[in-house]
C-alpha positions as CSV (number, residue, x, y, z in Angstrom):
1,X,35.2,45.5,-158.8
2,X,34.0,49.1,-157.5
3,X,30.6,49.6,-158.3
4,X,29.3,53.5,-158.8
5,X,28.1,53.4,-155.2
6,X,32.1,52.1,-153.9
7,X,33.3,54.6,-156.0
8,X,31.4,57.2,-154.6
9,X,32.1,56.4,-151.2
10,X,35.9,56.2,-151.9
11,X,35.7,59.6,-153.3
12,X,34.2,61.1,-149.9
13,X,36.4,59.3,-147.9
14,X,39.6,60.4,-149.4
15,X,38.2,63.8,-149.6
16,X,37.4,63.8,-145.8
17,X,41.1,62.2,-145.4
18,X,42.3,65.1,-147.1
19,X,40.5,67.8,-145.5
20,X,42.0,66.1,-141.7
21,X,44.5,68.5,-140.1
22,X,48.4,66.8,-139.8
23,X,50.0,67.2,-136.6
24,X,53.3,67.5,-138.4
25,X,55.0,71.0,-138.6
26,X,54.8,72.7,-142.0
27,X,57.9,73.3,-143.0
28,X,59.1,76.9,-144.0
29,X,60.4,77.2,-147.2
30,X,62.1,80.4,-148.0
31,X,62.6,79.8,-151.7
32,X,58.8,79.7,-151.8
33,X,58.4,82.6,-149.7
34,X,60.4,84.8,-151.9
35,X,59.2,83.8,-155.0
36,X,55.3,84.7,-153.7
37,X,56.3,88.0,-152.1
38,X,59.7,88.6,-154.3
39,X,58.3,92.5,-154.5
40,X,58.0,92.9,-150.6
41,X,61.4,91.6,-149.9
42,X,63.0,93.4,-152.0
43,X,61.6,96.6,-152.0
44,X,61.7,96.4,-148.1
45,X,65.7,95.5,-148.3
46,X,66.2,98.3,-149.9
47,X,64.0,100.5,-148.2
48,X,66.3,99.3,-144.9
49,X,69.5,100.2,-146.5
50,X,68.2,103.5,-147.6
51,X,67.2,104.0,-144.2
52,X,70.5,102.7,-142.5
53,X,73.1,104.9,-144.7
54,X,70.8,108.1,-143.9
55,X,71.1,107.7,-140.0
56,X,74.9,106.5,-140.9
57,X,75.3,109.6,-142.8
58,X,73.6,111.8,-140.6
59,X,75.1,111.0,-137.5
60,X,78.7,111.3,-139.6
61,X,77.7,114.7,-141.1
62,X,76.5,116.1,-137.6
63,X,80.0,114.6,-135.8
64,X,81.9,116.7,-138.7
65,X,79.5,119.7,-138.3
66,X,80.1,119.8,-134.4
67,X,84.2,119.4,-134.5
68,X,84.0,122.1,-137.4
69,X,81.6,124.6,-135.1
70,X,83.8,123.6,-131.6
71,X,86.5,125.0,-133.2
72,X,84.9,127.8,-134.6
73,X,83.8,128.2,-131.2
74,X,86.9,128.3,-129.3
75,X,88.2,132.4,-129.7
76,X,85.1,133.4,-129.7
77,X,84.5,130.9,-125.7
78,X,88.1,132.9,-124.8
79,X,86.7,136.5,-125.1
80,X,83.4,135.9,-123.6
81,X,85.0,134.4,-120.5
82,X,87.5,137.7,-120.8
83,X,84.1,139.9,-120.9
84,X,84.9,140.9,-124.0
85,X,81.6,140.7,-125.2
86,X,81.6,142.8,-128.2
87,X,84.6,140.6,-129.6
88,X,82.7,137.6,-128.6
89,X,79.6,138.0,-130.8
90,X,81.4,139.5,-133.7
91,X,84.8,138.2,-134.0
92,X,88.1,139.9,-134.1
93,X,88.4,140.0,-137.8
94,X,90.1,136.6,-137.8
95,X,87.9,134.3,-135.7
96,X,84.4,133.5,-135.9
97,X,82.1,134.7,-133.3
98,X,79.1,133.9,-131.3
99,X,76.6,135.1,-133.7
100,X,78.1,133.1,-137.0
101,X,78.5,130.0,-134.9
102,X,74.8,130.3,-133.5
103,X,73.2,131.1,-137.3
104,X,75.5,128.6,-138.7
105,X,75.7,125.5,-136.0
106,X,72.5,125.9,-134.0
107,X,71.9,122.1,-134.1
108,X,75.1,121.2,-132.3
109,X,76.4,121.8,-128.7
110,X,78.6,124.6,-130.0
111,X,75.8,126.6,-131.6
112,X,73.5,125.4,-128.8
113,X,76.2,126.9,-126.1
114,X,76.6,130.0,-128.4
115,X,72.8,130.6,-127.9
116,X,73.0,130.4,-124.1
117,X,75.7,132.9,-124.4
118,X,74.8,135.7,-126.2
119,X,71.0,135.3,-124.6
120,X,72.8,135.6,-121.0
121,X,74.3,138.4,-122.4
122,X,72.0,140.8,-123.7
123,X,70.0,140.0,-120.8
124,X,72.7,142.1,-118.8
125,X,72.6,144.7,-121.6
126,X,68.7,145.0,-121.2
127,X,68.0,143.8,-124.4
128,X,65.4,141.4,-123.4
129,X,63.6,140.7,-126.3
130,X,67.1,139.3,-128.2
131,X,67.6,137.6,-124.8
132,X,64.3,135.8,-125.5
133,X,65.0,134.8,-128.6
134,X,68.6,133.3,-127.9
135,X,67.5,131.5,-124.6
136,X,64.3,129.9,-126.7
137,X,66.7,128.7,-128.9
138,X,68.8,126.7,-126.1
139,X,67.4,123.4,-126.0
140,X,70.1,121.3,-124.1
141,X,68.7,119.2,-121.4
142,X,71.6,120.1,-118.5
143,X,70.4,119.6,-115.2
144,X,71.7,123.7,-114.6
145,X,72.2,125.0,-117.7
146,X,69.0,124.5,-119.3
147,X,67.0,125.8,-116.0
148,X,69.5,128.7,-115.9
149,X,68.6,129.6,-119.3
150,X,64.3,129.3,-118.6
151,X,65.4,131.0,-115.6
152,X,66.7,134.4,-118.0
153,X,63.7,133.8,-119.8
154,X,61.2,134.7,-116.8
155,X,63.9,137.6,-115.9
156,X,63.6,139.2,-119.1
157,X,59.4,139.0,-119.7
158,X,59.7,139.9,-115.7
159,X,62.1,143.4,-117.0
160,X,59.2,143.5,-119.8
161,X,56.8,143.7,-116.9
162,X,55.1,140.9,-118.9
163,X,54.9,138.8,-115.4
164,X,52.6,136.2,-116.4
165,X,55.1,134.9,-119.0
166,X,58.0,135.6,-116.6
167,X,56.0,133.4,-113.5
168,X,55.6,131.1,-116.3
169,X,59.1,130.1,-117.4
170,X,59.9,130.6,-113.5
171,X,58.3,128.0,-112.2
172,X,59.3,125.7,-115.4
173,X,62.9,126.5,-114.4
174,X,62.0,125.7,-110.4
175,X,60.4,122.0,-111.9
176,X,62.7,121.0,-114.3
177,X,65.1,119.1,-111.6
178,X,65.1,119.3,-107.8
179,X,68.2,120.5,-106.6
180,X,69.3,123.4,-104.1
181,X,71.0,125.8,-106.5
182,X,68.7,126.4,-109.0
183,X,64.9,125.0,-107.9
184,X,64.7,127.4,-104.5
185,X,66.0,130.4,-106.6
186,X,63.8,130.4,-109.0
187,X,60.9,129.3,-106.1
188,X,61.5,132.6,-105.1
189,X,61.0,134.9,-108.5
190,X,57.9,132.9,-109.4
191,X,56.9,134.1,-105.9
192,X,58.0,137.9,-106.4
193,X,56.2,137.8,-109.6
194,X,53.3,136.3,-108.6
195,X,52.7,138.9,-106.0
196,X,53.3,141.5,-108.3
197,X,50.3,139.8,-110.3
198,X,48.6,139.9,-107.0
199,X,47.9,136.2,-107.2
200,X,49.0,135.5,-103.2
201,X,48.1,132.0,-103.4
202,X,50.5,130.9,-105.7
203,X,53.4,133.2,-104.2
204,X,52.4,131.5,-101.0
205,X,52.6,128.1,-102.5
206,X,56.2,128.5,-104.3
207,X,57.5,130.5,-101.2
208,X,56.3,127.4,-99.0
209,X,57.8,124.9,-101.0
210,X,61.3,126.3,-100.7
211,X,60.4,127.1,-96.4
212,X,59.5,123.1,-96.5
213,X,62.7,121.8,-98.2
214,X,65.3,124.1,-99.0
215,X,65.2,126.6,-95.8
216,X,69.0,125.6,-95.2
217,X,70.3,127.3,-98.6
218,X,70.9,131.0,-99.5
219,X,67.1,131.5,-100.9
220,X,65.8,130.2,-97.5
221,X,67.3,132.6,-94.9
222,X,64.9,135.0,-94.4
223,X,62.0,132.8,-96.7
224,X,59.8,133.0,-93.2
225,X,59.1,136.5,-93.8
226,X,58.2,135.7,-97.8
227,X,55.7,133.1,-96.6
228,X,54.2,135.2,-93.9
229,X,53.3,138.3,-95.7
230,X,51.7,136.1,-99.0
231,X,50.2,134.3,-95.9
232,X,48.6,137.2,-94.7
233,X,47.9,139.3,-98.4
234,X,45.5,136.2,-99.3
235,X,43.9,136.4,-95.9
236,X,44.3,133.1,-94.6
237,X,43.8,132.6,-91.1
238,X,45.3,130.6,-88.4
C-alpha cells in the first residue's frame, strides 16, 4: 500500500523520467505540420506559383517582343548598312525604322542595336548631344560593341569640348575588356584629352600603358613620342 510519502516520491520520479531526453529520432509528421502552419503553406504555394508563371510569362512575352522587333528591324539594318541613313531612322513608308524600333523595343537586342545605330550615326552628323542620348541607352555587354559605344560617348562630350566627361567614358571604354582593338585606342583619346585638360600625369599614365603592352598594334607606332612629350609637360626627370 503507497503511503502519502511513496506516493509522493512516485510522483517526482516519473516526472523526472518524463523530463529525460530520448535518444530516439522524433519523427516528422507532415500531417501535423500542415495542420499547425496550414496558413504558411499555403499562402507560400501560392505565392511560388504566382511567382513562377510571371518569370514564365515574362520571359515568353520578351521572346515574342524580340522576334516581333527583329523583324521590324530588318529594312530598316539593310539601309543603314547601304548608308542610307535618312531611310534608316524613318522608314520608307512601308517599313519600320530605327527610331520606332528604339521607342518601341528598347529592352530587346533589336531596340538595343537600334540605339547603337542611330547614336553612331548622329555622332558623324555632329549631333552629339542625340548621340549621347542613343549610346547611354546601349546597355549590351559585347566585349566591342559596348566599348565602341562608351568610346562615341567620350568622342562626342570631347566635340562638346566637355573633356572631363569625354576622358571619363574614355578610359571606361579602355577598361572594360583588354584587348588590342579597342583598349589601346581608346588609351590614346583618354590621353589626348587629358592633355588638353592639362592633367600630364594621367596622359602619361594611359599613353604608358598602351607603350608597355600594346606597342605592336596600330595605336602604338609612334606611342614613344606621346609618352615622351606628357613625360616632359609634367616635368619628370630622368
Amino acid at each position: 500500500m503507497k503511503t502519502p510519502e511513496n506516493l509522493e516520491n512516485t510522483e517526482v520520479i516519473e516526472e523526472k523520467v518524463s523530463n529525460v531526453p530520448s535518444n530516439r529520432p522524433i519523427a516528422f509528421s507532415f500531417t501535423d505540420f500542415f495542420e499547425k502552419n496550414r496558413k504558411i503553406v499555403i499562402y507560400g504555394g501560392i505565392g511560388l506559383g504566382v511567382l513562377i508563371l510571371a518569370v514564365g510569362g515574362y520571359f515568353y512575352y520578351n521572346s515574342g517582343r524580340e522576334a516581333e522587333a527583329q523583324k521590324a528591324m530588318f529594312r530598316a539594318e539593310r539601309y543603314y548598312e547601304q548608308d542610307s541613313f535618312k531611310l534608316a531612322l524613318k522608314g520608307d513608308g512601308y517599313a519600320t525604322g530605327l527610331e520606332d524600333v528604339a521607342d518601341e523595343y528598347g529592352g530587346t537586342k533589336a531596340g538595343q542595336d537600334a540605339h547603337y545605330m542611330i547614336g553612331m550615326e548622329k555622332l558623324k552628323e555632329g549631333k552629339y548631344q542625340e548621340a549621347i542620348d542613343n549610346l547611354e541607352d546601349f546597355h549590351l555587354k559585347s566585349l566591342i560593341v559596348y566599348p565602341l559605344a562608351l568610346g562615341g560617348i567620350g568622342d562626342a562630350y570631347s566635340q562638346l569640348k566637355d573633356y572631363e566627361s569625354a576622358a571619363k567614358y574614355y578610359m571606361k571604354a579602355a577598361n572594360f575588356d583588354d584587348n588590342q582593338f579597342t583598349t589601346p585606342r581608346f588609351y590614346k583619346k583618354a590621353g589626348l584629352v587629358y592633355e588638353k585638360l592639362g592633367e600630364y600625369d594621367k596622359a602619361y599614365e594611359a599613353f604608358k600603358k598602351i607603350k608597355d603592352k600594346y606597342a605592336t598594334g596600330r595605336d602604338g607606332i609612334d606611342i614613344d613620342k606621346y609618352v615622351s612629350r606628357a613625360w616632359a609637360e609634367n616635368g619628370y626627370k630622368d
